[in-house]
N, C-alpha and C positions, 0 to 999 in steps of 0.2 A: 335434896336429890329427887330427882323424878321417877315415882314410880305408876307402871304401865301395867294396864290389862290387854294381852293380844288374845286373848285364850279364842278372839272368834274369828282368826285370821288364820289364812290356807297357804302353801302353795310359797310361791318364791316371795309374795309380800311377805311373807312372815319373816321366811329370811331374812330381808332386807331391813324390817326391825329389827328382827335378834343381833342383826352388826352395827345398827345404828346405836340402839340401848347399850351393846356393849362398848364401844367405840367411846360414848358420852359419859360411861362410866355411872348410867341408870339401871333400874331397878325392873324386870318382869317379877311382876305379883303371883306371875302363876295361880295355883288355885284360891290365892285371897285376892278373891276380886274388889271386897270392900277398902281396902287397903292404897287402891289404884288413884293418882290423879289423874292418869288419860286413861280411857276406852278406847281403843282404837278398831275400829269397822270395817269391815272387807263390803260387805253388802249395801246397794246403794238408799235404802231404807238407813232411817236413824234408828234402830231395835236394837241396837248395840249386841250383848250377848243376853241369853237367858236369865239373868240379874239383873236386868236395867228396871225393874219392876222397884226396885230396893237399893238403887243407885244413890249414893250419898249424892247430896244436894253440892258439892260443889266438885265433884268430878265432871270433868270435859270428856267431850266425844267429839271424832272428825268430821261428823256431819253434820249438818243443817238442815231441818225439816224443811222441805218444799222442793230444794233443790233437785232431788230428783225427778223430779214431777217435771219442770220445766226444762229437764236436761235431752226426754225423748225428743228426737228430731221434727215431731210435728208439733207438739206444746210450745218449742221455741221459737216455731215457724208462729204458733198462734201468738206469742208474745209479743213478737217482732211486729208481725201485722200490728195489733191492736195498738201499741204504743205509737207507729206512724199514723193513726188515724190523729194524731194531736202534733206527732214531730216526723212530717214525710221526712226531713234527711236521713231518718235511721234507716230508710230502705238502701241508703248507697252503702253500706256494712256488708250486705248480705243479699247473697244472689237471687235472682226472682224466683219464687218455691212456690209449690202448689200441693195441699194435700187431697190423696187420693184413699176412698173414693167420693171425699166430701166435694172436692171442687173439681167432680169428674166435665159436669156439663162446663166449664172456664176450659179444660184440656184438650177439646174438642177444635179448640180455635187457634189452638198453639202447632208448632212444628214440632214435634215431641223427638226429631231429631237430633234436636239443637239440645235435646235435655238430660238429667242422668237418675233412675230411678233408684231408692235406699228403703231396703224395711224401715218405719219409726225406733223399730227397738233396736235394730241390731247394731252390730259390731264387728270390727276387724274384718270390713270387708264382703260380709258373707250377703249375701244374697243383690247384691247391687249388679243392676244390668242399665243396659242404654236401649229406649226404648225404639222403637223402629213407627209406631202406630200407635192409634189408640187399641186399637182390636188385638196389639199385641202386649199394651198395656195391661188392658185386662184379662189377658189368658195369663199372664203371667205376675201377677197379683193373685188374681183370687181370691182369696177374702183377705188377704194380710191388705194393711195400713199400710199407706207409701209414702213417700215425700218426692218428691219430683221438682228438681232443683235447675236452674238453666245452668249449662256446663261451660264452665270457665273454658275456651277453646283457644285461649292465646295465653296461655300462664306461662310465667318465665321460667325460662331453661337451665338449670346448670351439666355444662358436657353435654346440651341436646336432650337432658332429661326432663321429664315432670317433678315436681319435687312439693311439699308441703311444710308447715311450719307447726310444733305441736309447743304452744306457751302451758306455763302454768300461772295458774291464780290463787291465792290466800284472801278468801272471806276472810277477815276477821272476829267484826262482829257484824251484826243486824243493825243496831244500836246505839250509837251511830256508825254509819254503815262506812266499813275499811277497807278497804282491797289493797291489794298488793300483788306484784307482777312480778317472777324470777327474769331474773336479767338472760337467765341461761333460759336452753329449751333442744328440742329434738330438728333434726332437718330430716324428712323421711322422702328418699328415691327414688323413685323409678328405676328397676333393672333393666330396660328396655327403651332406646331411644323412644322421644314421641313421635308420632303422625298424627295430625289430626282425623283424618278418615278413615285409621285404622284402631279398631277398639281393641286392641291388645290390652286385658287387662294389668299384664309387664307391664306397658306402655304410660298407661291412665292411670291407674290404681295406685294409689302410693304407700296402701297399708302396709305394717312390715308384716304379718300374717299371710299376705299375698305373697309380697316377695321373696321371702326367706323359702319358700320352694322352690324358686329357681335356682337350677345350678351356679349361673352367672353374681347371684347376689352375694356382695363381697362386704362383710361385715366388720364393725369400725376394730380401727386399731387400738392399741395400748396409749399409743399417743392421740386422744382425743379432742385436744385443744386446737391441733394446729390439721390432723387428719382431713383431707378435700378430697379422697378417692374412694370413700366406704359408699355404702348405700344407707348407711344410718350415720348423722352426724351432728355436732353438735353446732349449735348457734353460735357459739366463739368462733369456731371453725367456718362457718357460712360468711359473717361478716368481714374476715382475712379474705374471702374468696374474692367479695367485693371490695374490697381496697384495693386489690391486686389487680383490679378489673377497670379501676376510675369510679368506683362507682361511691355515692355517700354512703356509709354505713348507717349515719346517725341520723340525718335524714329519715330514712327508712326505718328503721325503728323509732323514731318521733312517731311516726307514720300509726306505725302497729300500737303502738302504747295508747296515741290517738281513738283507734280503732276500739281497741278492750272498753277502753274506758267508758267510751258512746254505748257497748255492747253491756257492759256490768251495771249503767242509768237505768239502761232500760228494762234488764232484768228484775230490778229491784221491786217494784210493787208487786211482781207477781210471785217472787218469793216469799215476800210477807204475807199474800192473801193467798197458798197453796201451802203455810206453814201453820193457817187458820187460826193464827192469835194475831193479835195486835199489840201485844206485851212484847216482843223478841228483845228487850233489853234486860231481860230475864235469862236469857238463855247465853250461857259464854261457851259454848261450842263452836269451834272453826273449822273452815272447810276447802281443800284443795278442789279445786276443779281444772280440765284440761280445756282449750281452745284452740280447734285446728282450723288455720288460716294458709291461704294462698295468694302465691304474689298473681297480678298478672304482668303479661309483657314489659307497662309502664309502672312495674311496681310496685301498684296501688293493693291493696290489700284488702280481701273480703274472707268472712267469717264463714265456713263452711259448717261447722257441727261446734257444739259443747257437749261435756262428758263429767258429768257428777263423781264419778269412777274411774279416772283415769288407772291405765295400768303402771302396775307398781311393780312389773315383773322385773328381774335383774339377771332372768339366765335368755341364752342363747342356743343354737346348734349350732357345733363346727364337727365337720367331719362326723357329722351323723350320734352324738353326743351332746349333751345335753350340760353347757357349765357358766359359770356366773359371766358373766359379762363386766367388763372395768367399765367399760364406757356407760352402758343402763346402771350401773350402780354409781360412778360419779355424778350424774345428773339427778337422779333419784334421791340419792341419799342427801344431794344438797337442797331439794326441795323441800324434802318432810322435817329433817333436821331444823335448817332454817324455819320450814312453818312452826314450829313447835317451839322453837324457842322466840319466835314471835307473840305467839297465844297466849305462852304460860307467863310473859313475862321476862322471861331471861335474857334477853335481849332488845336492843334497838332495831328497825328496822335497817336504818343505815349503814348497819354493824355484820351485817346479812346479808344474803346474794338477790335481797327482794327489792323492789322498785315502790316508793309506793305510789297508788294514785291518787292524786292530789286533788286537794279543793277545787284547782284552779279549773279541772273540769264539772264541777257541781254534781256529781253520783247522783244527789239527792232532791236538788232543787229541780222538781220538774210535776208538772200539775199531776199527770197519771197518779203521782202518790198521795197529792191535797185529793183526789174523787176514791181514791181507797180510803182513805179517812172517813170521806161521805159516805161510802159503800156500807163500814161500819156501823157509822153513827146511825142512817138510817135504817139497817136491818134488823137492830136492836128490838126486840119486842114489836115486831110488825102486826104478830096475828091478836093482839090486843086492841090494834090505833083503830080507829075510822078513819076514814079519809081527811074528815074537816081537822080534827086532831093530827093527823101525818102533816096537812098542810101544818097548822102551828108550830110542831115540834121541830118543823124545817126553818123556822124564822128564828134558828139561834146566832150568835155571835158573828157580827161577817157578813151573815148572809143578806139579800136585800130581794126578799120575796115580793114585793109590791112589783116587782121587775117585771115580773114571770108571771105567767096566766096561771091557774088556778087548773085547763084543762093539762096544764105540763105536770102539776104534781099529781093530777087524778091518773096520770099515763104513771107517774114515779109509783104512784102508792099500788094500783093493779098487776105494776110486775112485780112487786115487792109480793104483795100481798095474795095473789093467785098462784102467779108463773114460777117463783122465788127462782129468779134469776140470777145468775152469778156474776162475778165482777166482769169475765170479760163483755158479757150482754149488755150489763150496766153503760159500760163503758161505749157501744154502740148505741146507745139509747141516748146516753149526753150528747151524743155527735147527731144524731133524728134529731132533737130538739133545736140544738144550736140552728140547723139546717131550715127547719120548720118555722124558727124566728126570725130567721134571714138576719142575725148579727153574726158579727165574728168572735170565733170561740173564745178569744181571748177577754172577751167581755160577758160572755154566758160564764166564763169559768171565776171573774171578778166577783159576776153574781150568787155563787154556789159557796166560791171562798172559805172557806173554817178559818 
């Protein structure tokens, strides 16, 4: 029987463990936290609660170190870039972004109408504007961090509205690396028809933190499965809308399962080097994460934001009241439930509302993670090597140094050794070289090899 520490959970997610744990007919440990097989975290930090200091060695926790780190909207923006310096089709995922005020002089050449500005850190909505100019770009930044993202201006409509798609993901493990995709998910509305020249955030904004202020926002029914007139809805419910419509359902979700998957490759090295071990098959922690995607016109599917944190809330307002929600708590409940009895064991995937993602997309197979390997190997005791020595300790296994000039590892060992650069620099430095030898990467990276 499973038993749970929530003691560091707040608010309606606790709720929605207290009915899950009781529902499954599991245990809260309450004040005996040593006692717990899960920890379960509200905060997107892995600190679990004030005990994790003395955490028995085989208790699980929902997080995964790194992933928060890579979850802020400009870190994912830097992911995504650096992985396409080695596989440009990851940039057809994700819409063209630019962070500000790093790639202010690149903004200068853009139509910043065409674009939609977001704090890095925030959420639900809060502070996103569409910018008019550069000059009012930056009156209205300031010093916060931005992302400035090109605005989907043709997404597909349902009833004339804008609408969003919010999936879930199950990390499993690191080690080797699992993912797992709920079949189910949220469809979130627009309470306002769209225009495109009219920035009604009604209109544009699909948060439900936005729209649940509008009087007009009509929140889902009891009947959730088959519900097409709420402003929050479910994924069963969207795909009815399209059958109804001619349209493929499965198709289209090939599509998006597509899409995750390309998105979870290429996350992957930089969870392992932002979780700064290179052991993670040490660690059995698993981790939900949220992925808000939109269609456009023709369907096609692009990754707007990740959220280490998805919210776990299961209440609502109606009529000015504040009360559980069936519908946030049937989708909710089937995510965490299912992930947990994925994690611990107690179930099959199959057996579950999870999807999982398969080989047959390679997660793993893709060089960014063979030059993390080298990022390692080489950083290992740098401020010991000399250079002639760095050169030697590079002619291990694989590799074929006689390839490469001698001034390419005096460039390796200088930024090792002076600059200590981090992976994603590194990773720009492989691509200077490749460039500078005038071969194709694909044969510098044969050369590097492990």
């Amino acid at each position: 029987m499973l038993k749970f520490d929530i003691s560091n959970v707040k608010g309606s997610e606790k709720t929605l463990l207290k009915m899950i744990i009781e529902k499954q007919n599991w245990i809260d440990c309450g004040e005996q936290h040593s006692k717990a097989k899960i920890v379960w975290n509200q905060r997107k930090q892995d600190k679990c609660s004030k005990y994790s200091i003395n955490r028995p060695r085989l208790q699980i926790s929902n997080k995964i170190k790194g992933i928060a780190t890579i979850s802020q909207k400009a870190s994912t923006k830097q992911c995504l870039s650096t992985f396409a310096l080695f596989y440009p089709e990851i940039n057809e995922i994700y819409p063209e972004t630019y962070i500000y005020p790093q790639d202010r002089n690149l903004l200068y050449s853009k139509n910043l109408n065409l674009f939609i500005a977001k704090p890095s850190n925030g959420s639900e909505g809060k502070g996103i504007f569409f910018p008019n100019s550069m000059n009012d770009l930056v009156k209205k930044a300031g010093l916060e961090q931005l992302v400035i993202q090109k605005y989907i201006d043709n997404p597909m409509l349902l009833d004339n509205k804008k609408f969003d798609l919010r999936f879930y993901i199950l990390i499993h493990k690191l080690n080797p690396y699992i993912c797992y995709l709920n079949k189910e998910g949220l469809v979130r509305i627009c309470v306002d028809a769209y225009e495109k020249n009219n920035k009604n955030q009604f209109a544009h904004l699909t948060n439900y933190a936005i729209n649940c202020e509008n009087s007009n926002y009509v929140p889902c029914s009891n009947d959730f499965i088959n519900d097409n007139q709420s402003n929050k809805q479910s994924f069963s419910a969207f795909r009815q809308t399209l059958q109804k419509n001619g349209q493929d359902d499965q198709i289209l979700f090939q599509n998006i399962e597509n899409l995750i998957a390309q998105f979870m490759k290429a996350i992957y090295p930089f969870i392992l080097y932002h979780s700064k071990s290179d052991k993670s098959e040490q660690s059995q922690n698993f981790c939900i994460i949220g992925l808000d995607i939109i269609l456009n016109s023709e369907g096609q599917p692009f990754i707007l934001e990740m959220n280490s944190s998805p919210s776990l809330q299961i209440t609502q307002y109606k009529n000015n009241k504040e009360e559980i929600s069936p519908f946030d708590f049937y989708v909710k409940e089937l995510v965490v439930t299912d992930a947990i009895l994925i994690a611990t064991n107690k179930k099959e995937w199959n057996d579950t509302s999870y999807k999982l993602l398969s080989d047959e997309y390679q997660l793993v197979n893709n060089s960014v993670l063979e030059l993390l390997n080298l990022f390692w190997y080489c950083g290992k005791g740098m401020k010991t090597l000399s250079c002639s020595q760095f050169c030697k300790i590079s002619n291990f296994s694989g590799m074929l140094n006689d390839n490469l000039q001698r001034v390419e590892y005096q460039i390796l060992f200088c930024k090792f050794q002076v600059q200590r650069i981090n992976f994603y620099q590194f990773l720009e430095l492989i691509i200077a070289i490749q460039k500078r030898m005038n071969i194709q990467l694909h044969n510098l990276l044969e050369m590097i090899r492990i």
